[in-house]
N, CA, C and O atoms as a GROMACS GRO file, in nm:
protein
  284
    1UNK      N    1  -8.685  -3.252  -2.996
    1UNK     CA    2  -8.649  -3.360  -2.907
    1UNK      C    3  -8.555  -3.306  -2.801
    1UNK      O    4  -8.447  -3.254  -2.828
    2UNK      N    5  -8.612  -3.324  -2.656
    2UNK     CA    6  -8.544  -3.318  -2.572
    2UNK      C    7  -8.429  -3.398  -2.487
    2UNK      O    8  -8.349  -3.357  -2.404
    3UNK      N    9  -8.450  -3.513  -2.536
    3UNK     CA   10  -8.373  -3.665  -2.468
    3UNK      C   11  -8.301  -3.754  -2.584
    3UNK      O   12  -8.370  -3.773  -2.684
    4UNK      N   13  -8.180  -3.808  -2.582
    4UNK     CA   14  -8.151  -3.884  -2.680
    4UNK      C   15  -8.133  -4.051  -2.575
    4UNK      O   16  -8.020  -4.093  -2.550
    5UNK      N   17  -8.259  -4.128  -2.524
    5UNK     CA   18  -8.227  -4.223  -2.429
    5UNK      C   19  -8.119  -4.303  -2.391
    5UNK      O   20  -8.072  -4.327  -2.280
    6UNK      N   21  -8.087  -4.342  -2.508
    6UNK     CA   22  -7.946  -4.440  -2.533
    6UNK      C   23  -7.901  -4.455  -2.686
    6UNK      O   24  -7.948  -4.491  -2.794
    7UNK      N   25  -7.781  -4.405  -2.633
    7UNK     CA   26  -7.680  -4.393  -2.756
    7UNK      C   27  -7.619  -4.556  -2.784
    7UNK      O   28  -7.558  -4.622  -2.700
    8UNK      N   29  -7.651  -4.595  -2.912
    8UNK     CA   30  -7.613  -4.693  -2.940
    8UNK      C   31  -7.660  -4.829  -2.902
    8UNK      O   32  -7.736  -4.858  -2.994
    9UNK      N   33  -7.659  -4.933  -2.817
    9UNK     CA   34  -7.711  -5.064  -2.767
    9UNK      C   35  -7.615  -5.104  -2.651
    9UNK      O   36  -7.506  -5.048  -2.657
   10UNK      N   37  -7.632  -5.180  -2.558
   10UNK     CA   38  -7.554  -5.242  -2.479
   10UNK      C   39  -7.442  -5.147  -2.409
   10UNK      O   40  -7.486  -5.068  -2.326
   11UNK      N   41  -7.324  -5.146  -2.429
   11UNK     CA   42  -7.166  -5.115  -2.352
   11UNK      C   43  -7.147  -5.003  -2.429
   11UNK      O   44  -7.053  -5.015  -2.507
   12UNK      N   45  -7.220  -4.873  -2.435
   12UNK     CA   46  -7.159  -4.773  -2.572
   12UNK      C   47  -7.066  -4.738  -2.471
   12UNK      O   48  -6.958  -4.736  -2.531
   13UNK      N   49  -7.045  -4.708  -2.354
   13UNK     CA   50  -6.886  -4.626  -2.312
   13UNK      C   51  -6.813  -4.630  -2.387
   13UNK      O   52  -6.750  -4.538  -2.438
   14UNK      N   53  -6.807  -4.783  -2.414
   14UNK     CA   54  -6.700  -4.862  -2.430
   14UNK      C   55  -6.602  -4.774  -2.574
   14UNK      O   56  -6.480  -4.762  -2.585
   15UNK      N   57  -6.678  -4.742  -2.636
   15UNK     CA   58  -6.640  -4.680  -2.737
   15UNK      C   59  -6.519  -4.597  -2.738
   15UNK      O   60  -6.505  -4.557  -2.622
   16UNK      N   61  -6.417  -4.547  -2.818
   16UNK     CA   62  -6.303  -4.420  -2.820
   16UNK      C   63  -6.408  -4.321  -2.867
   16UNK      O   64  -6.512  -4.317  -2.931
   17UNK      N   65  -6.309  -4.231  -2.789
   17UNK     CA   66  -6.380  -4.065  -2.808
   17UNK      C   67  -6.356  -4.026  -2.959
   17UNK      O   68  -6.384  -3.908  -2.980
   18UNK      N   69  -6.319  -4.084  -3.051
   18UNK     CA   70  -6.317  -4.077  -3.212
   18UNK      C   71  -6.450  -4.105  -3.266
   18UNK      O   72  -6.496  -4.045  -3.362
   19UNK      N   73  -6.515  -4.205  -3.197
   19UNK     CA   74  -6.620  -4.252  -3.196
   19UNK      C   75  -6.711  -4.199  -3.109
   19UNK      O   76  -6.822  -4.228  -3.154
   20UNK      N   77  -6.723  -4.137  -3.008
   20UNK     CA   78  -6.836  -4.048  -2.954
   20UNK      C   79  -6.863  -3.869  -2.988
   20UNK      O   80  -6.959  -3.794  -2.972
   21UNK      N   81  -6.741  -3.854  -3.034
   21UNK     CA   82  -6.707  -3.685  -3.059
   21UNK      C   83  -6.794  -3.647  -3.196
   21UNK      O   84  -6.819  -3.527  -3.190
   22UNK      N   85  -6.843  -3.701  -3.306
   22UNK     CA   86  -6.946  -3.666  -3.403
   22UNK      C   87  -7.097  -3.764  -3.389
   22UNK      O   88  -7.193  -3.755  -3.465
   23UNK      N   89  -7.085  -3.840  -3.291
   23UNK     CA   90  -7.209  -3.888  -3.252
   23UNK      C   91  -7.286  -3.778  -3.181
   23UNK      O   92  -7.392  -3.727  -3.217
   24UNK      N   93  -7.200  -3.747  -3.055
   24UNK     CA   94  -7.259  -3.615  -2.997
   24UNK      C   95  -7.280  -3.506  -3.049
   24UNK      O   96  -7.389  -3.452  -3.032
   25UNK      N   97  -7.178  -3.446  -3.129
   25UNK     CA   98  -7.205  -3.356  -3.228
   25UNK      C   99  -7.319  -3.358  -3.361
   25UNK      O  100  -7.363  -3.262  -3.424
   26UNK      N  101  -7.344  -3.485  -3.376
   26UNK     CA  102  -7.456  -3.493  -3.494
   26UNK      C  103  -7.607  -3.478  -3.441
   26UNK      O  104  -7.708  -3.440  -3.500
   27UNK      N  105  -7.577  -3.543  -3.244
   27UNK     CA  106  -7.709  -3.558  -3.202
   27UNK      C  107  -7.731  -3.372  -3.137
   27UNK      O  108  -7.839  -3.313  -3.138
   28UNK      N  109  -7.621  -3.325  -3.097
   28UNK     CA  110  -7.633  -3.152  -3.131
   28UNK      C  111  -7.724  -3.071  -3.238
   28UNK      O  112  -7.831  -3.010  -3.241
   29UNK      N  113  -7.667  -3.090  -3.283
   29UNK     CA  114  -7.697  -3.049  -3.461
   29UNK      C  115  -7.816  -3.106  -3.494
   29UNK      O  116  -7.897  -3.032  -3.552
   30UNK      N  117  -7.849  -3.221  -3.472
   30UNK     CA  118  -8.000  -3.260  -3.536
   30UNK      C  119  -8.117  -3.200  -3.458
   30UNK      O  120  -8.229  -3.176  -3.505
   31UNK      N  121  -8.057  -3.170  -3.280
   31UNK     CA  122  -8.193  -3.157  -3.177
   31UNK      C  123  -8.115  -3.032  -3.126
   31UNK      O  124  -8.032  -3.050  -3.037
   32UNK      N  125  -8.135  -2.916  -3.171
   32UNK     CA  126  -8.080  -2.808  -3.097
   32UNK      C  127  -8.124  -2.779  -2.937
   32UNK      O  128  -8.051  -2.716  -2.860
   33UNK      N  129  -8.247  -2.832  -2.903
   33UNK     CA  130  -8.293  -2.826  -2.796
   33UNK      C  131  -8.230  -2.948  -2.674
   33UNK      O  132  -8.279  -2.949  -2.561
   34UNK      N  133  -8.167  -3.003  -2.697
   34UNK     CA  134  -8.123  -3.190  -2.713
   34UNK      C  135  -8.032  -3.084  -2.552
   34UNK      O  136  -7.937  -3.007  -2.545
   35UNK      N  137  -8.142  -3.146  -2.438
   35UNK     CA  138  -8.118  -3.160  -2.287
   35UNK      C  139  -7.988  -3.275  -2.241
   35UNK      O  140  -7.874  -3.241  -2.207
   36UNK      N  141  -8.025  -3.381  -2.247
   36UNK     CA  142  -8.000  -3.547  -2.185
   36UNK      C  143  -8.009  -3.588  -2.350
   36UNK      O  144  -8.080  -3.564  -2.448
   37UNK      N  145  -7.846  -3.695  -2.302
   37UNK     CA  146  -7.829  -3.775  -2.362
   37UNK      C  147  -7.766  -3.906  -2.299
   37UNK      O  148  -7.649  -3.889  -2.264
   38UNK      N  149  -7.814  -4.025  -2.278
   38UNK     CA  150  -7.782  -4.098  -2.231
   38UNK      C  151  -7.711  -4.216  -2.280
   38UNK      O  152  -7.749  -4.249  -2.393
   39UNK      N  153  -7.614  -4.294  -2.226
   39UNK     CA  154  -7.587  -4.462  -2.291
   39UNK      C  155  -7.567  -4.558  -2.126
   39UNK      O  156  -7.593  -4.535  -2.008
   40UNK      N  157  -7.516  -4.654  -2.192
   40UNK     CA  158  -7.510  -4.807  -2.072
   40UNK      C  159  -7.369  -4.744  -2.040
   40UNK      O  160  -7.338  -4.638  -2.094
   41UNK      N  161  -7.283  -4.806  -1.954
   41UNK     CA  162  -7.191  -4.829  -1.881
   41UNK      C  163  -7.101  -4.906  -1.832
   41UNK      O  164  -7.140  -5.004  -1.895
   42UNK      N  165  -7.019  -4.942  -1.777
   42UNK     CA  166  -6.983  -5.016  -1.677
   42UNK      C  167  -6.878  -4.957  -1.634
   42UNK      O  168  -6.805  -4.871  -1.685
   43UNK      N  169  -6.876  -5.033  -1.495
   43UNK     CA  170  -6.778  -4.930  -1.404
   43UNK      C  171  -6.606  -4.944  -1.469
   43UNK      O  172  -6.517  -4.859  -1.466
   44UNK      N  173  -6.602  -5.093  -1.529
   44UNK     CA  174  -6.441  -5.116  -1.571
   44UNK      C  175  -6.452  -4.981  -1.698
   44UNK      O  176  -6.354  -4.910  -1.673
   45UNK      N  177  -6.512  -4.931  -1.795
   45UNK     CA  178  -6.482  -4.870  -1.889
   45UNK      C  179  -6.494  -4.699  -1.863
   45UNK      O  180  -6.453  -4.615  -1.943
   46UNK      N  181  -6.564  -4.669  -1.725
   46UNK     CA  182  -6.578  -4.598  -1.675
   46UNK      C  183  -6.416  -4.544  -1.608
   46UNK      O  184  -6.338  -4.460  -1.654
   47UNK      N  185  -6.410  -4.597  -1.531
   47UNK     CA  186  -6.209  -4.614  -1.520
   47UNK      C  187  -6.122  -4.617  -1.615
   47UNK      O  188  -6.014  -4.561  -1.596
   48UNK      N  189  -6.151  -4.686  -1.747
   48UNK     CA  190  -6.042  -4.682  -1.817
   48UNK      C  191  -6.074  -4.534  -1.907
   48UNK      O  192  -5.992  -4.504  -1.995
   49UNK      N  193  -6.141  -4.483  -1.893
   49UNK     CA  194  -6.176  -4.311  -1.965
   49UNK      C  195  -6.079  -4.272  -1.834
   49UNK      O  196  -6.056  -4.324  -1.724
   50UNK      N  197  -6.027  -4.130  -1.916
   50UNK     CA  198  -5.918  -4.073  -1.834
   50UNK      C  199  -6.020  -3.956  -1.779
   50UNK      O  200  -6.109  -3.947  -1.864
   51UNK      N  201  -6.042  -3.874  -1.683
   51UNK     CA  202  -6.095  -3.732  -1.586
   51UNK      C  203  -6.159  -3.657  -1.696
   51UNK      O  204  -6.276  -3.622  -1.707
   52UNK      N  205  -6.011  -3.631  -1.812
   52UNK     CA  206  -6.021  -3.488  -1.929
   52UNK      C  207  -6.094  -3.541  -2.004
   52UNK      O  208  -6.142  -3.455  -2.078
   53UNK      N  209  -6.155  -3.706  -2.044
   53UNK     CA  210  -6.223  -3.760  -2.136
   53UNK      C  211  -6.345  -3.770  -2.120
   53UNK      O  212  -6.422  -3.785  -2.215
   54UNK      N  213  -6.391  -3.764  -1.974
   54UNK     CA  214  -6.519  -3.775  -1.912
   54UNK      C  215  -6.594  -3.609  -1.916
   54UNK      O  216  -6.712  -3.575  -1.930
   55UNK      N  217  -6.498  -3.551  -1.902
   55UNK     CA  218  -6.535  -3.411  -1.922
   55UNK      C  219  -6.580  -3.349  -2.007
   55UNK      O  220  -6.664  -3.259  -2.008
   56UNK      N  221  -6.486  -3.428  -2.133
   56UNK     CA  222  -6.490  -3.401  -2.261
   56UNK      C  223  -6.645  -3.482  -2.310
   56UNK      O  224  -6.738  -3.428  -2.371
   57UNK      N  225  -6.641  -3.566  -2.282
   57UNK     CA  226  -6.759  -3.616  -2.311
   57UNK      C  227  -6.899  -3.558  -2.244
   57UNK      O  228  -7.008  -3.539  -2.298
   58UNK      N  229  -6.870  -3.544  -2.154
   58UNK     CA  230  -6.996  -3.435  -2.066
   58UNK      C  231  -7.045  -3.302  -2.135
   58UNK      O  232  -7.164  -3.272  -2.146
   59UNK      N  233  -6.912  -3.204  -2.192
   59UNK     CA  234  -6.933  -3.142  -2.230
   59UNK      C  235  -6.984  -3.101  -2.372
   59UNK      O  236  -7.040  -2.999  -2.412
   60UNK      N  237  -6.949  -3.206  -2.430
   60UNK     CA  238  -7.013  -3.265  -2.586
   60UNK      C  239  -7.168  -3.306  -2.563
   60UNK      O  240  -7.225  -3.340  -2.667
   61UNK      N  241  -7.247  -3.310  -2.445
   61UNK     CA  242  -7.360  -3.332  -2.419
   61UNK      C  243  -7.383  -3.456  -2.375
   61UNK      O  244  -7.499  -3.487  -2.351
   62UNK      N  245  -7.264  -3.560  -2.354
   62UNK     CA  246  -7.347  -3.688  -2.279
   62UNK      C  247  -7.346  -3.683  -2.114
   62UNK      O  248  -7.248  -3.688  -2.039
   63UNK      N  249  -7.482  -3.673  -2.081
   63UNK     CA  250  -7.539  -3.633  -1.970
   63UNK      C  251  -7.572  -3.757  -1.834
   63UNK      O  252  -7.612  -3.750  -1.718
   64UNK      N  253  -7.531  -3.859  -1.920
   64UNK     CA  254  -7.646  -3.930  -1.798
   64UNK      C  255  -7.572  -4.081  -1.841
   64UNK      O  256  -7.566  -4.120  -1.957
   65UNK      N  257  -7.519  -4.156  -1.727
   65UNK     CA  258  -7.443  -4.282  -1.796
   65UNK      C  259  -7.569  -4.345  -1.694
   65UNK      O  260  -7.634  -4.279  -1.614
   66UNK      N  261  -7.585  -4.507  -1.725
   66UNK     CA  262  -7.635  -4.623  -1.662
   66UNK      C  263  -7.570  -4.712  -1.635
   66UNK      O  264  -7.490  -4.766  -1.710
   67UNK      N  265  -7.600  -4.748  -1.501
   67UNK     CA  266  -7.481  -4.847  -1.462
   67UNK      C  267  -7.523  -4.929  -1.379
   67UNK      O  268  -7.556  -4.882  -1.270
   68UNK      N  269  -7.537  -5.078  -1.400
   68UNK     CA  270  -7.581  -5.192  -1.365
   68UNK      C  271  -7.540  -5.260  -1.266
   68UNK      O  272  -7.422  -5.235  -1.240
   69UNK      N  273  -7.596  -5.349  -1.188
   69UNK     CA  274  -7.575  -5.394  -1.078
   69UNK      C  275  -7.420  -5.500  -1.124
   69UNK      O  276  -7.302  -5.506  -1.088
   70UNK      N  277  -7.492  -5.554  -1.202
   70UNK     CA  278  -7.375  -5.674  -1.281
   70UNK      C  279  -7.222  -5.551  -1.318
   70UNK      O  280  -7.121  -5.615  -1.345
   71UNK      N  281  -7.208  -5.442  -1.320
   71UNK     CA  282  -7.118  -5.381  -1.353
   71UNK      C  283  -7.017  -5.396  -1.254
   71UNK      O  284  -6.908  -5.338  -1.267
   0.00000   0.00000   0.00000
C-alpha cells in the first residue's frame, strides 16, 4: 500500500501529537512503501499546531491535509 487516504473520520488534526505519533508510526511499520498519508482539517486546528508540530507531523509521514470550504 501506497496511500493511507484518511486517517481517522471527520476533524483528525484535531487530535494531540500523543495521539498521531504511533498512528503514523504503526501506519510506517505496517506499509513500508506507505508514500501519502492523508486526514481532514481545518484551518482553526491548523493554527493551533505550533511550526515544530507540523513538521513533526510531516515528518512522521502525514503528507497531505484537506481543507474545506466551511473551514
Amino acid at each position: 500500500m501506497k496511500r493511507v487516504p484518511f486517517v481517522a473520520d471527520g476533524d483528525a488534526l484535531i487530535m494531540d501529537m500523543e495521539h498521531w505519533e504511533p498512528i503514523l508510526e504503526a501506519c510506517r511499520a505496517a506499509f513500508p512503501r506507505l508514500r501519502q498519508v492523508s486526514c481532514y482539517a481545518t484551518a482553526d486546528n491548523i493554527l493551533e499546531k505550533t511550526p515544530a508540530e507540523l513538521a513533526h507531523l510531516k515528518q512522521l509521514g502525514l503528507t497531505l491535509l484537506y481543507i474545506g470550504p466551511e473551514s
